[in-house]
C-alpha positions as CSV (number, residue, x, y, z in Angstrom):
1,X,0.0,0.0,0.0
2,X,2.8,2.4,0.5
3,X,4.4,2.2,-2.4
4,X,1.4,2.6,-4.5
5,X,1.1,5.8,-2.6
6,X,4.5,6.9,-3.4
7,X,4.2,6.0,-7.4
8,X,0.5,8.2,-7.5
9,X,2.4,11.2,-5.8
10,X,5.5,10.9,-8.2
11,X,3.3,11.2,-11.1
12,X,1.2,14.0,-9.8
13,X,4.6,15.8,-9.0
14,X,5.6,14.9,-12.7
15,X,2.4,16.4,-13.9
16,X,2.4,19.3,-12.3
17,X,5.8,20.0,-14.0
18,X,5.3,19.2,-17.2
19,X,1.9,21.6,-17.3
20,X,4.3,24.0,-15.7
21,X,7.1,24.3,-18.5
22,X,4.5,23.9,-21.4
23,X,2.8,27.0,-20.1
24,X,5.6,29.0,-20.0
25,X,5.8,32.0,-22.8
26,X,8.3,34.9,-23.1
27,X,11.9,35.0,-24.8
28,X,14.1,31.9,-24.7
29,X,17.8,31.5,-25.8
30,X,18.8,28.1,-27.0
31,X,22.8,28.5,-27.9
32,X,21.8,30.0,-31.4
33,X,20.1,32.8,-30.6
34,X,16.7,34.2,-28.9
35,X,13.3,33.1,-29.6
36,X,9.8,34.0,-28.7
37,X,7.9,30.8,-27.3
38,X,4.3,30.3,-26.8
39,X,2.2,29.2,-24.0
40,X,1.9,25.6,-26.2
41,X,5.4,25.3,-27.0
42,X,5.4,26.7,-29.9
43,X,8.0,29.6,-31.0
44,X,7.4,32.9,-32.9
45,X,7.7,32.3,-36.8
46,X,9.6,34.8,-39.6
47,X,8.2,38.5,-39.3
48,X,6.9,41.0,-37.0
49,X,6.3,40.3,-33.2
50,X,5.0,42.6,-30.7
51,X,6.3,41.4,-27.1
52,X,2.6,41.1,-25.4
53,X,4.4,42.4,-22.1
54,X,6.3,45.2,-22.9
55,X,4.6,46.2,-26.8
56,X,7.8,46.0,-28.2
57,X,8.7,45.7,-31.6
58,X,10.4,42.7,-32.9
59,X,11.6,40.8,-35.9
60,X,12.3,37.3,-36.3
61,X,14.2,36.0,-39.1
62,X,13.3,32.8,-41.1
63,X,14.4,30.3,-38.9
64,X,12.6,32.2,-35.9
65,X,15.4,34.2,-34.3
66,X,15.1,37.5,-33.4
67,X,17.1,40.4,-35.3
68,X,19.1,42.7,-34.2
69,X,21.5,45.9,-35.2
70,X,20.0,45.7,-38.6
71,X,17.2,47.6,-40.9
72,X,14.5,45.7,-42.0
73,X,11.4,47.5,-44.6
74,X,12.9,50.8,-43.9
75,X,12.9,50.3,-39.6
76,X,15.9,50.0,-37.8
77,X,16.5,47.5,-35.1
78,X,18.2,48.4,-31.5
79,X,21.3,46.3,-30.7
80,X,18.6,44.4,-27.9
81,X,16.5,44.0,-31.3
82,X,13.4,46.2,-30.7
83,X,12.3,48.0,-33.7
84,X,13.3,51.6,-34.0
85,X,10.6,54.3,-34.7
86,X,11.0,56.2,-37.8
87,X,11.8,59.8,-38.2
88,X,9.3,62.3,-39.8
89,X,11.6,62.9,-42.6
90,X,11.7,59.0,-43.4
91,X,8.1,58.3,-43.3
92,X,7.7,61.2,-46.0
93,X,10.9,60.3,-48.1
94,X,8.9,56.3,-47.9
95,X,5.7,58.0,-48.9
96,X,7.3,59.9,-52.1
97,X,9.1,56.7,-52.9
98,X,6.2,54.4,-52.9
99,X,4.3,57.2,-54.9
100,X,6.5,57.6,-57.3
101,X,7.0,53.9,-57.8
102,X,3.3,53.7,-57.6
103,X,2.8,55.9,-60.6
104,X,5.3,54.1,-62.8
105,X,3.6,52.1,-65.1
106,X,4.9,48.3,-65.3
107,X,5.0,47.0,-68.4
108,X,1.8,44.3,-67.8
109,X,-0.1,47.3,-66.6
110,X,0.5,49.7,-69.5
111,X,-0.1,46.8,-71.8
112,X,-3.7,45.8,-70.5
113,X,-4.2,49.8,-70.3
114,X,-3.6,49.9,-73.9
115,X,-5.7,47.0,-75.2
116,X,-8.7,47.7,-73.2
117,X,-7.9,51.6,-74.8
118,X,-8.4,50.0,-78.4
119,X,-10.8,47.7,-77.0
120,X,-13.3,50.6,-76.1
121,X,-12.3,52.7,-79.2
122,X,-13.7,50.3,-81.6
123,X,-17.3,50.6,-80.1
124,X,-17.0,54.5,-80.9
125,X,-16.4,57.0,-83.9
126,X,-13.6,59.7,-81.6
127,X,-10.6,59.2,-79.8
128,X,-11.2,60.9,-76.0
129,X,-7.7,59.8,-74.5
130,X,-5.4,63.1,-73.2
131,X,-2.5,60.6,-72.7
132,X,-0.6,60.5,-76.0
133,X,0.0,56.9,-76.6
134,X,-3.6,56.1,-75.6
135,X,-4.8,58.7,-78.0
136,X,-2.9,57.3,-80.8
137,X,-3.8,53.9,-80.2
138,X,-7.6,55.2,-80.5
139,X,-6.5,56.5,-83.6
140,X,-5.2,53.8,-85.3
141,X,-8.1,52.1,-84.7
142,X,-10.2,54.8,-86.3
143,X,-7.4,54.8,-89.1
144,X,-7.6,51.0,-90.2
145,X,-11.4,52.0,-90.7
146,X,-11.7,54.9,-92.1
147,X,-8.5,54.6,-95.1
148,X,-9.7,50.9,-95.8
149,X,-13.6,52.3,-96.5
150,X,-12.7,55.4,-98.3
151,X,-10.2,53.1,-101.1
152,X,-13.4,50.5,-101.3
153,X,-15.4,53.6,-102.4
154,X,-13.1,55.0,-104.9
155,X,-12.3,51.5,-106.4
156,X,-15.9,49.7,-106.6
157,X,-16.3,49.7,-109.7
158,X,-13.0,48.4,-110.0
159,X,-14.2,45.3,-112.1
160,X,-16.4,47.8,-114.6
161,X,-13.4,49.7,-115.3
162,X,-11.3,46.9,-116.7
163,X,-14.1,45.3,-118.5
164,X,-14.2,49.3,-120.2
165,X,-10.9,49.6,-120.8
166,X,-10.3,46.4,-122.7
167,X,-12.9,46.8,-124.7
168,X,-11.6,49.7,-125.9
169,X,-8.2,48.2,-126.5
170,X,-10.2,45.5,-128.3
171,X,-12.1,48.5,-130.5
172,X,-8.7,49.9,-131.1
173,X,-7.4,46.5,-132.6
174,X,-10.1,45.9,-135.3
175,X,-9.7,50.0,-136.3
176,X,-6.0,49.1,-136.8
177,X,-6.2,46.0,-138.5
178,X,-9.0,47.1,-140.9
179,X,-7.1,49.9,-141.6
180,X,-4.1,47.8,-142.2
181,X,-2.7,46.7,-146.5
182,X,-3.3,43.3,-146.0
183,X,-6.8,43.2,-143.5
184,X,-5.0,40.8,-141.5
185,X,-6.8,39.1,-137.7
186,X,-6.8,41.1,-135.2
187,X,-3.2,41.3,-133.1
188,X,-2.8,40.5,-129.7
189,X,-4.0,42.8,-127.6
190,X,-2.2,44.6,-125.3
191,X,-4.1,46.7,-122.1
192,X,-2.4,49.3,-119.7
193,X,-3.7,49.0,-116.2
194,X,-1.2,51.8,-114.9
195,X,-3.3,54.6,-115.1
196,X,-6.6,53.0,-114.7
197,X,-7.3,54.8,-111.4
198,X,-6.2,58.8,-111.0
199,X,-5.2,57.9,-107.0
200,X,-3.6,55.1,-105.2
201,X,-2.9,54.0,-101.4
202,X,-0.7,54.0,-99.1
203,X,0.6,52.7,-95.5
204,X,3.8,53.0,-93.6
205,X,4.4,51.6,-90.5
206,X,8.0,51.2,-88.9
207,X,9.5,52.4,-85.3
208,X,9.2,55.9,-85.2
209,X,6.0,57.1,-87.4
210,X,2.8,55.6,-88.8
211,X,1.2,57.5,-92.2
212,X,-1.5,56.3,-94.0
213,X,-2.7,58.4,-97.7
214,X,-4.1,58.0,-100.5
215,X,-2.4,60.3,-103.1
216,X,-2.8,61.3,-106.7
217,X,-0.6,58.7,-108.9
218,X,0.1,61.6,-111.6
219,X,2.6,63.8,-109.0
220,X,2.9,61.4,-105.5
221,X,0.5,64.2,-104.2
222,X,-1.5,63.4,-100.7
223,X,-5.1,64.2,-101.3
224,X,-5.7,63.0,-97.8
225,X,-3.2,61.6,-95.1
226,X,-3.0,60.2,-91.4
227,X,0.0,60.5,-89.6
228,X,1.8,60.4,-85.9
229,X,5.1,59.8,-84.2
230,X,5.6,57.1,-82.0
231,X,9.1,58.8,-80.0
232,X,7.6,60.5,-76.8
233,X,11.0,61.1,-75.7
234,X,11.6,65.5,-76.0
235,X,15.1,64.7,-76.3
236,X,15.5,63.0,-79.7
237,X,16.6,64.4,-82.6
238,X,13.3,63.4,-84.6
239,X,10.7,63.9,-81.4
240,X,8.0,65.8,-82.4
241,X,5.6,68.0,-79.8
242,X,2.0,67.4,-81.6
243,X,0.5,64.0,-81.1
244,X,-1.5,63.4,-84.1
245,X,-1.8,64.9,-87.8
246,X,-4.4,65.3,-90.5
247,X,-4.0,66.7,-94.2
248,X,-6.3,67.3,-96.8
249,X,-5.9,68.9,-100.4
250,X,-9.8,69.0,-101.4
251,X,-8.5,71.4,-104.8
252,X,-6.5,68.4,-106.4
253,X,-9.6,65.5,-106.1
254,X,-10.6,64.5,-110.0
255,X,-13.9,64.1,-110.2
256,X,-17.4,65.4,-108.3
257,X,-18.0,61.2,-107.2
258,X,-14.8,60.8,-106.0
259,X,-15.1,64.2,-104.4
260,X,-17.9,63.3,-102.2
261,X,-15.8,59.9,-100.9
262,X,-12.9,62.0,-99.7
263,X,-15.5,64.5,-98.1
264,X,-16.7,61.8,-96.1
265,X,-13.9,60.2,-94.8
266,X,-12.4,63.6,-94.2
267,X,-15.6,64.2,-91.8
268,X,-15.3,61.0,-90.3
269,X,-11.4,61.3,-89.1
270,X,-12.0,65.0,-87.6
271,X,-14.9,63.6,-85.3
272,X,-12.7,60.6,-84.4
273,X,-9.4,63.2,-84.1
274,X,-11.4,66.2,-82.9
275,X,-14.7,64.9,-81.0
276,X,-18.1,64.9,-82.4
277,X,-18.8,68.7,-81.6
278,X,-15.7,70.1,-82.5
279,X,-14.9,67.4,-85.2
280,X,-18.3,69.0,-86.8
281,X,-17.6,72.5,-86.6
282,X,-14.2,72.0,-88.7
283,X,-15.2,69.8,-91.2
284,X,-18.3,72.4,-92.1
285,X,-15.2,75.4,-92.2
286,X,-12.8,73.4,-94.9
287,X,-15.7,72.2,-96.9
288,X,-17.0,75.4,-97.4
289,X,-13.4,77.3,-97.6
290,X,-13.8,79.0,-94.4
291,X,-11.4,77.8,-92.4
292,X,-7.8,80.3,-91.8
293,X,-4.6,79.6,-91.6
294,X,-3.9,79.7,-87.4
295,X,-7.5,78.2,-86.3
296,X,-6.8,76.9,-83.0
297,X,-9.1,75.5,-80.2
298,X,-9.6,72.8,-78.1
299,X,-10.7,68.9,-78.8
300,X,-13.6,67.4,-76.9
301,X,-11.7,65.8,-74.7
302,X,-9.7,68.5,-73.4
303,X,-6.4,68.2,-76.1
304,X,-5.4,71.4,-78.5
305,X,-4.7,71.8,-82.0
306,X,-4.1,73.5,-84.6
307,X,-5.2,74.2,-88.2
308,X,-2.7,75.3,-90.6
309,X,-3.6,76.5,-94.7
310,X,-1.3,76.9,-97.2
311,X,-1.3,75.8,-101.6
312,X,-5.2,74.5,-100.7
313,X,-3.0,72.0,-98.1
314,X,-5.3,71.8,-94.7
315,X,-3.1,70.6,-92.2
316,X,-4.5,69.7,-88.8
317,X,-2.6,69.2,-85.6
318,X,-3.7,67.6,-82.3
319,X,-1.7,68.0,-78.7
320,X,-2.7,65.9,-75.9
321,X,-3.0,67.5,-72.6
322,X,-1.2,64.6,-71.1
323,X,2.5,63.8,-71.5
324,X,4.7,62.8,-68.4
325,X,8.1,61.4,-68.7
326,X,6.7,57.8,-67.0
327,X,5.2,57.9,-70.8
328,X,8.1,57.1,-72.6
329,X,9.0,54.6,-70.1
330,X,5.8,52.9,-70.7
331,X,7.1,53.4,-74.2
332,X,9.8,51.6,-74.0
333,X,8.8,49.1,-71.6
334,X,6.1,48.1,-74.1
335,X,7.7,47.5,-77.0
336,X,6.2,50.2,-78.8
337,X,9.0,52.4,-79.1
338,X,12.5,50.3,-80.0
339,X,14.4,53.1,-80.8
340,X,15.3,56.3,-82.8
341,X,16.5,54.2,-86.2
342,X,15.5,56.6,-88.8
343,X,13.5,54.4,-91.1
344,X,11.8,56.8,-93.9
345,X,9.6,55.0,-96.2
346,X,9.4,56.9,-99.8
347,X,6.1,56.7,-102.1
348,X,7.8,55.3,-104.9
349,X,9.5,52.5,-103.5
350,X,6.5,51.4,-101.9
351,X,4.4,48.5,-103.5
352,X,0.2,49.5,-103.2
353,X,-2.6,48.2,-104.3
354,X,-6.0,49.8,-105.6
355,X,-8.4,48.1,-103.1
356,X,-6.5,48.0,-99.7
357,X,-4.4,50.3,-97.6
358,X,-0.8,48.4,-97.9
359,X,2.4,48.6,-95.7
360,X,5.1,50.6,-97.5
361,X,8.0,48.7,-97.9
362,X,11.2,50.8,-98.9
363,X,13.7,51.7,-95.7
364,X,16.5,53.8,-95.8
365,X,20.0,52.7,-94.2
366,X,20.5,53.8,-90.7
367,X,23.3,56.6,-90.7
368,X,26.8,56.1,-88.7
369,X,25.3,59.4,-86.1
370,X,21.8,57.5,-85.5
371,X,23.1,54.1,-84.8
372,X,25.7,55.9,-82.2
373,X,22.3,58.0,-80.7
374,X,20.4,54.8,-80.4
375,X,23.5,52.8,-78.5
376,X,24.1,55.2,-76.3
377,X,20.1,55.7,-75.5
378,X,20.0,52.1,-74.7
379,X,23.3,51.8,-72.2
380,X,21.7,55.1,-70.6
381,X,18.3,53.4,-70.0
382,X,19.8,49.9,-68.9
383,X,22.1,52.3,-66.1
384,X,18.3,53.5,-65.2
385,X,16.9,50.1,-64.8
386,X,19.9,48.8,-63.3
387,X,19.3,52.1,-60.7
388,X,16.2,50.9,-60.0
């Protein structure tokens, strides 16, 4: 009987300890370093730790120690490893920093921005974007439209015009050959196509500039013609400050049909470059020869241009309200903009067709001076990136 008694007190007293060191929490230092353990045993994982006693500050490092004479996300920690409070001029030199970075577009974000910007411009007939790439994404959109219906209207009766002129090459034949000595059959025939059509079409698209025209095949002349710069960066050699730009030589079109297809399209790209209101009001002034030479005003959307007249030539210039240097970093970062390489694409050299807008295809050779520019824009822009 007595040693039972002495075996059930032994386990109570055994008991009794073990509840005691499991319920135990506060800082414990095993040889490595100090950790923060539980009431269950358990010790403080990576991260921040407020002390419940004293409401100190702590952070333990991935294997659960605490940190010490270090900073960690902009906080210094005390030699006894407390977290430092920070100084008003840190918390507002943080703030501008995380603005700032913030603000900068990352590529994936400027990308979506752009396609839901083309996404929602092909549901309306204007461009209403003050940021400059956005606006001339809208107008590219408007562009591929606009060019592409205006050359199916000029060249419907593409099929009727053939058919016309081979006859008469075939009524010229069988003039000549009964006119001929000997009343011979009539010769193979032999039908020029070149100068079927009084205009032709046009579309250049490389890494600095996008035109589309349609211009008069007798002199290269642009009866009408799209154009903007994709470099957004002030300090090349071939930036240019307007955003978008719109020509029209009404006193050059050949006949009153084809007349009234140009008119149209002309109408349609002011109210997609302009705004419906304004777009309106501009079209009615060219049409009717009212428009001056200096006609500025606002866009619907907020952007400026400006309306310049000279030789018939009414040459239209949009600004957007919105350019900021994280722009052409978006540029950049995009893919949109791969550099300053002068690549100017020349009428002549450029294979087109009479039904569709087509890509131009002659590029001039880089020069020695622009190849140098564009090396030494990239090594300044990877010292950026490298920066950040």
């Amino acid at each position: 009987m007595r040693k039972k008694v002495l075996t059930a007190s032994f386990l109570a007293i055994s008991i009794s300890a073990s509840m005691g060191l499991t319920s135990y929490a506060g800082w414990v230092h095993d040889g490595h370093g100090w950790q923060y353990q539980y009431a269950d045993g358990s010790t403080a994982k990576q991260g921040w730790l407020t002390d419940p006693d004293t409401g100190l500050i702590y952070h333990m490092a991935p294997g659960g120690y605490m940190m010490s004479d270090t900073e960690v996300e902009g906080y210094k920690l005390a030699s006894d490893g407390h977290r430092l409070d920070k100084t008003d001029e840190q918390i507002a030199r943080e703030t501008r920093e995380k603005e700032k970075k913030e603000s900068r577009p990352s590529p994936n974000k400027a990308k979506m921005a752009l396609d839901a910007t083309v996404a929602e411009a092909k549901t309306r007939d204007y461009a209403n974007s003050t940021l400059r790439s956005h606006y001339q994404a809208e107008m590219q959109v408007f562009m591929d439209k606009i060019f592409s219906d205006i050359a199916n209207e000029l060249y419907k009766d593409i099929k009727d015009r053939r058919a016309a002129a081979i006859e008469a090459a075939q009524e010229a034949a069988v003039a000549a050959s009964m006119e001929s000595e000997d009343g011979g059959d009539i010769g193979e025939l032999s039908v020029d196509f070149s100068n079927l059509y009084p205009t032709d079409t046009y579309k250049a698209n490389d890494n600095e500039n996008v035109k589309y025209s349609i211009f008069r095949t007798e002199d290269n002349q642009d009866i009408i013609a799209a154009s903007y710069s994709k470099i957004v960066k002030p300090e090349s050699a071939r930036y240019v400050p307007y955003t978008f730009e719109l020509g029209y030589n009404r006193s050059i079109i050949a006949s009153d049909e084809d007349l009234a297809a140009f008119d149209k399209g002309l109408q349609r790209l002011l109210v997609a470059s302009l705004g419906q209101e304004q777009g309106g009001t501009i079209y009615d002034q060219i049409v009717t020869g009212a428009i001056a030479d200096g006609t500025s005003g606002n866009t619907d959307s907020g952007n400026s241009f400006v309306i310049m007249k000279k030789n018939e030539v009414v040459t239209i210039r949009v600004t957007c309200s919105e350019k900021t240097s994280e722009e052409a970093e978006m540029t950049d970062e995009t893919g949109e903009n791969e550099g300053d390489a002068q690549t100017e694409t020349s009428v002549e050299n450029t294979e087109t067709t009479s039904s569709v807008i087509t890509s131009g295809q002659g590029q001039n050779q880089e020069s020695e001076e622009d190849q140098n520019e564009e090396q030494a824009q990239e090594e300044n822009e990877n010292s950026e990136q490298a920066e950040e």
